[in-house]
C-alpha positions as MATLAB code, in Angstrom:
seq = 'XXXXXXXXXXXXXXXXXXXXXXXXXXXXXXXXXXXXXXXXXXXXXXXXXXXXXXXXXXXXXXXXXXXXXXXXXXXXXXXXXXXXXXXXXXXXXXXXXXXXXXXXXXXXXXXXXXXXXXXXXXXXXXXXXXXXXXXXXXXXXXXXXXXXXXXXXXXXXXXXXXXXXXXXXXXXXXXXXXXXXXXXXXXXXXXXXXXXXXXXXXXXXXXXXXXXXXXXXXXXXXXXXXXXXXXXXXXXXXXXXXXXXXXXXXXXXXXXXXXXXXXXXXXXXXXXXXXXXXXXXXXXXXXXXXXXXXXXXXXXXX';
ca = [
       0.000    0.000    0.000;
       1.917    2.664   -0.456;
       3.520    0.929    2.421;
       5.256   -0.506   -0.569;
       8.131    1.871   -1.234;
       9.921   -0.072    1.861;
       8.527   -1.472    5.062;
       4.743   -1.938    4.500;
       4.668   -3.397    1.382;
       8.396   -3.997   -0.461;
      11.705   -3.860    0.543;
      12.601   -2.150    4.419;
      13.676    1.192    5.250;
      16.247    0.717    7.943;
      15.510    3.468    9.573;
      -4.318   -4.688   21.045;
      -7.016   -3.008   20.393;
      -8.892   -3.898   17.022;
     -11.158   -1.889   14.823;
     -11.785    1.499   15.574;
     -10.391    1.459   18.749;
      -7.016    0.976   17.744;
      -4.363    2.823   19.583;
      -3.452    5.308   16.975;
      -6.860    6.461   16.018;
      -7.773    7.084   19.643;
      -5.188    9.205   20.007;
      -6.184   11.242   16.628;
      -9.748   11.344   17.965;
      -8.736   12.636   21.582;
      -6.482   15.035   20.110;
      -8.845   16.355   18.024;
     -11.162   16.630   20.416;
      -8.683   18.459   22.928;
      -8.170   20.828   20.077;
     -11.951   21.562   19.835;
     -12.374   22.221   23.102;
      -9.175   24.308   23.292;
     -10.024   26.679   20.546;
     -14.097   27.418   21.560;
     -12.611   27.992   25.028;
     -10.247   30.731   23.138;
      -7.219   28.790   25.246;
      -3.714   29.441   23.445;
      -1.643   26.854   22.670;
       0.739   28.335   25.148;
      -1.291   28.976   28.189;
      -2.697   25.062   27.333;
       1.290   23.672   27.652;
       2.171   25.804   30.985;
      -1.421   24.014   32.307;
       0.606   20.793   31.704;
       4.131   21.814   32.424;
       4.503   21.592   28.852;
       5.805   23.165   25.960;
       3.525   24.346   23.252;
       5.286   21.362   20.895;
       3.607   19.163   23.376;
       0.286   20.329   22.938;
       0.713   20.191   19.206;
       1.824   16.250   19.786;
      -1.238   15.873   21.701;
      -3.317   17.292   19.287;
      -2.063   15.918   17.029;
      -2.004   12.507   18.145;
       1.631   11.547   17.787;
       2.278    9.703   20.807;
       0.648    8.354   24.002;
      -0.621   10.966   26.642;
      -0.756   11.482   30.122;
      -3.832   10.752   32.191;
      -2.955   13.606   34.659;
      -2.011   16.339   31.969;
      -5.579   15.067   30.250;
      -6.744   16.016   33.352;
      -5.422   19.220   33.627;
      -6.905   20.443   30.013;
     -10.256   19.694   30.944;
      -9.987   21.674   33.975;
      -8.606   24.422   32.265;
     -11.430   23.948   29.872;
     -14.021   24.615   32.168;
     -15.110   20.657   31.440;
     -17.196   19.961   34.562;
     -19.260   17.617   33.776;
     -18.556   14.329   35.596;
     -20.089   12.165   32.317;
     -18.096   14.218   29.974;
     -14.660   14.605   32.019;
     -15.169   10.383   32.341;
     -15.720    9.883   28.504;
     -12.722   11.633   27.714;
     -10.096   10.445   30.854;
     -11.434    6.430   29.332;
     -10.433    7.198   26.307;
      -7.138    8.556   26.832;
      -6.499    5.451   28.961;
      -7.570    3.443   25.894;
      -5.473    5.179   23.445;
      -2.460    4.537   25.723;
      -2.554    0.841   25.259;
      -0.588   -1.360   23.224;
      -1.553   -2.519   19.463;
      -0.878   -6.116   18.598;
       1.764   -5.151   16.318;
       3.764   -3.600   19.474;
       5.439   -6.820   19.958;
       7.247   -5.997   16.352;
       9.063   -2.552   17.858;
      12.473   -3.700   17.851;
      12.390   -4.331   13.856;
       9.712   -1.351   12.842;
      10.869    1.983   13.194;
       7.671    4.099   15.034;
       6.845    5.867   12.006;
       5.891    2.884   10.471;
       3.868    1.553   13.742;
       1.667    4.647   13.594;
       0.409    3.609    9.928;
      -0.342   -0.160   10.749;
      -2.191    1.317   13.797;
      -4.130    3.645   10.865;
      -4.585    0.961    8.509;
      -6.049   -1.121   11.025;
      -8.631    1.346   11.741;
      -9.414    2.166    8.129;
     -12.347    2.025    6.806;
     -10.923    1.857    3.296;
      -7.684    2.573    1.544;
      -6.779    3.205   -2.080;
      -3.124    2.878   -2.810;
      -0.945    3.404   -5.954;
       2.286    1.572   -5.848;
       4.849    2.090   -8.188;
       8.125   -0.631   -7.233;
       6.287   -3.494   -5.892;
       3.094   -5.750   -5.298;
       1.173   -4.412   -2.590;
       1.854   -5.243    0.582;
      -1.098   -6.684    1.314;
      -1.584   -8.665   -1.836;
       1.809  -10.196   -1.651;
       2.555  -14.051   -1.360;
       4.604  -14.789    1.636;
       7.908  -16.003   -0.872;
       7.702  -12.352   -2.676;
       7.641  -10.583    0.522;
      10.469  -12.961    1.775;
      12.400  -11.492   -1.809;
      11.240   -7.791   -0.944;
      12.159   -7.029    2.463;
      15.869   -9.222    2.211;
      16.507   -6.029   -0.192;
      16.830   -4.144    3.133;
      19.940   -6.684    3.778;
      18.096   -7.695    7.207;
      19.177  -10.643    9.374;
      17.442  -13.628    8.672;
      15.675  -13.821   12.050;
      14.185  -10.236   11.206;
      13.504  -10.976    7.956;
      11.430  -14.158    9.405;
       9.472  -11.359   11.666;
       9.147   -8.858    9.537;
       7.413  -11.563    6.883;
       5.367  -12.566    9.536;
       4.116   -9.506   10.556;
       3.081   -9.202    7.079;
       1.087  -12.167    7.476;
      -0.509  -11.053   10.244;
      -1.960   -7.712    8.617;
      -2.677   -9.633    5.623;
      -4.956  -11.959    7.895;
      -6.900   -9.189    9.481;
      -7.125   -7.739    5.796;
      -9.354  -10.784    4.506;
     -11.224  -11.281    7.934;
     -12.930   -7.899    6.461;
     -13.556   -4.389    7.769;
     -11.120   -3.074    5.548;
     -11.928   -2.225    1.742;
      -8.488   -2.421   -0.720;
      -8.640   -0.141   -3.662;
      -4.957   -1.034   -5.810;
      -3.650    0.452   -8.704;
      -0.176   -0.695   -9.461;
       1.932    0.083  -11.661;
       2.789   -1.906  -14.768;
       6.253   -1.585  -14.428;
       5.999   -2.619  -10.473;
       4.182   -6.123  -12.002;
       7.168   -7.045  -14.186;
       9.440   -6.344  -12.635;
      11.822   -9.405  -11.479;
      11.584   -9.911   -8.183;
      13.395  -13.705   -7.510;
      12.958  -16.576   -9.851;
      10.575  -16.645  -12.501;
       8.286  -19.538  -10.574;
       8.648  -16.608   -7.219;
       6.915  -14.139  -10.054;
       4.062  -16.175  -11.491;
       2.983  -17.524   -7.859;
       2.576  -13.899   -6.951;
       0.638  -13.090  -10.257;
      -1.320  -16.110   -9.510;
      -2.395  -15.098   -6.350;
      -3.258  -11.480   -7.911;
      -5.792  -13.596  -10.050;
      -6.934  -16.071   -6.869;
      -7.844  -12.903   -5.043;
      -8.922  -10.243   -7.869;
     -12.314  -10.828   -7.193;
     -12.942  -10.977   -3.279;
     -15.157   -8.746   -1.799;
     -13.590   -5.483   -0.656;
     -11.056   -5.842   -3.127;
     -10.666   -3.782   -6.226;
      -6.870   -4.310   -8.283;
      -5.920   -1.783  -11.444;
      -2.983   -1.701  -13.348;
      -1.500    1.828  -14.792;
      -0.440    0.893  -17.809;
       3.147    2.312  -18.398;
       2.030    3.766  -22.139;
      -0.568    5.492  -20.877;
       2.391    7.670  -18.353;
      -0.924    8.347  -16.002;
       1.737    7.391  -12.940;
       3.520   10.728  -13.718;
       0.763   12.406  -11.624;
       2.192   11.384   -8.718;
       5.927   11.472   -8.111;
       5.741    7.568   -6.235;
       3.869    5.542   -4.292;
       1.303    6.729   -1.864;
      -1.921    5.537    0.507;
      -5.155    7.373    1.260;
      -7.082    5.954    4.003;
     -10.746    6.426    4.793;
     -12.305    6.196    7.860;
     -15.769    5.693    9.634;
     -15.912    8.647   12.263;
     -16.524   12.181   11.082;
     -13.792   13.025   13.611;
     -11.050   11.346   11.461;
      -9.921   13.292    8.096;
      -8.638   11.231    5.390;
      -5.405   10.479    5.977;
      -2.659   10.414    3.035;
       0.505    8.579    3.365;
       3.885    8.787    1.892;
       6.528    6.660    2.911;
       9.973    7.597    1.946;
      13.970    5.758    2.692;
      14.083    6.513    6.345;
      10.992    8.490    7.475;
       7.047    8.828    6.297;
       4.729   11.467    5.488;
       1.399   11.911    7.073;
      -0.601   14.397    5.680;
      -4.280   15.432    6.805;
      -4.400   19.166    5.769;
      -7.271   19.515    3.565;
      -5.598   20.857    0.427;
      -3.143   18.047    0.588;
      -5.576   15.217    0.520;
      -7.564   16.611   -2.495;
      -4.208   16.781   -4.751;
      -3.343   13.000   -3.580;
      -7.350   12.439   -4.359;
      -6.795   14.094   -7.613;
      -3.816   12.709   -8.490;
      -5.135    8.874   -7.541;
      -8.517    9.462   -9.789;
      -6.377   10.777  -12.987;
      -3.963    7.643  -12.639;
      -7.409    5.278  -11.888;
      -9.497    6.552  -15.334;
      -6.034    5.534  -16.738;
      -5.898    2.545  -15.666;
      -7.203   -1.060  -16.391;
     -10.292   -1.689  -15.517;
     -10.719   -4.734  -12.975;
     -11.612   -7.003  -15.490;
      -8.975   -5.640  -18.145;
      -6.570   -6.168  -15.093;
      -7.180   -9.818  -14.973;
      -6.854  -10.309  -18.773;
      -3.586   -8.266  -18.229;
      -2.046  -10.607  -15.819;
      -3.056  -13.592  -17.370;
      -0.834  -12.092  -20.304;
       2.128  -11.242  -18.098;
       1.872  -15.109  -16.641;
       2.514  -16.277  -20.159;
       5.216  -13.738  -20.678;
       6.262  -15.502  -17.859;
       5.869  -19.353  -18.890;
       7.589  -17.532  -22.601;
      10.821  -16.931  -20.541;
      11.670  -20.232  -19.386;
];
């Protein structure tokens, strides 16, 4: 998913709670709602952080939702938010508590830099995601032996590897248990490209036609003719989500670091950008015709 440049979904940049109430999103949602609350109480950002004993780059974290929170300087914002209400002041402490915990993947920390963390704990609380990848399968939609090939481009150990493949597995597992609607366009070139042995390549375009038609799944190809990719300078994920307290979220991984970008203006040039490259594309039935021509490209080779 566009978690395909590196860690998510090809090689690696070296660099518990399911659904909606993953960590992650909590944290967006509480933040958010701090923010709210901040601004119709016509609170600065810097009388907020001395509240807290904070700076004002702490408030923006908050708010933000970059990183777990404390209970106490929750606390302290809704006091100096005039939040009174016992009902209200509860909602709000419980789910700063909640956003605190663990995610399931927290068990891969020492082999995912936390940049990456934060988008498995989005895409686990998207509602849907398109993607347009431009080096590699999908992470999602790879076979376990092409990911194996992908992320051993990052020259990991072979124990990491092992975990990191794994961990793949894992997401790919909660990905066909549902919730979670796929939208792929990938790139021609990204499809031919060698990665491994020739048999490696046509099990993975196999499974591209085993899975092209399961529910929540919709797979295009940008045909590198049409030069449709060119609206986009590489690979990048929008993801969708339930709550009207959650913008669309659009991200860009890069070698050592990702983008996460929810400004409004942002999103609708990604949005843009992904709908030129899609009416460029193949269609999902042209895509299966497509790869059942690149199999026998494939079969021509050997």
């Amino acid at each position: 998913m566009s978690d395909d440049t590196t860690l998510g979904g090809a090689g690696i940049s070296r660099g518990s709670t399911d659904g909606t109430g993953a960590p992650t999103v909590l944290r967006i949602m509480l933040g958010t709602q701090l923010r709210r609350l901040r601004e119709s109480r016509g609170v600065s950002a810097q009388e907020a952080a001395r509240a807290i004993r904070g700076s004002e780059s702490k408030i923006s974290r908050i708010e933000l939702g970059r990183n777990a929170v404390r209970e106490v300087d929750i606390a302290d914002l809704l006091r100096l938010y005039g939040i009174t209400d016992t009902a209200e002041r509860e909602q709000l402490l419980t789910l700063a508590s909640q956003a605190n915990q663990q995610g399931w993947w927290h068990r891969y920390q020492d082999v995912l830099p936390t940049w990456f963390q934060s988008y498995i704990g989005l895409e686990e609380s998207a509602e849907c995601i398109r993607s347009f990848d431009s080096q590699f399968v999908p992470g999602l939609l790879q076979t376990e032996d092409y990911s194996t090939a992908v992320i051993q481009l990052g020259s990991y150990p072979p124990d990491e590897t092992d975990r990191l493949v794994y961990l793949r597995k894992e997401r790919q597992r909660r990905f066909a248990a549902g919730g979670l609607r796929l939208w792929a366009i990938i790139d021609e070139v990204a499809l031919r490209r060698p990665v491994g042995s020739a048999d490696l390549m046509r099990g993975q375009l196999e499974h591209l036609l085993d899975i092209a038609r399961r529910p929540g799944l919709t797979i295009q190809v940008s045909p590198f003719l049409t030069g449709a990719s060119y609206a986009a300078p590489g690979s990048f994920s929008i993801l969708s989500f339930e709550t009207d307290d959650l913008p669309d979220v659009v991200y860009v991984e890069q070698l050592t670091s990702a983008m996460y970008l929810d400004k409004r203006v942002d999103v609708e040039r990604y949005t843009d950008a992904m709908n030129h490259i899609s009416a460029a594309s193949t269609t999902p039935e042209q895509t299966i015709d497509l790869i059942h021509s690149m199999l026998r490209d494939v079969e021509g080779t050997q």
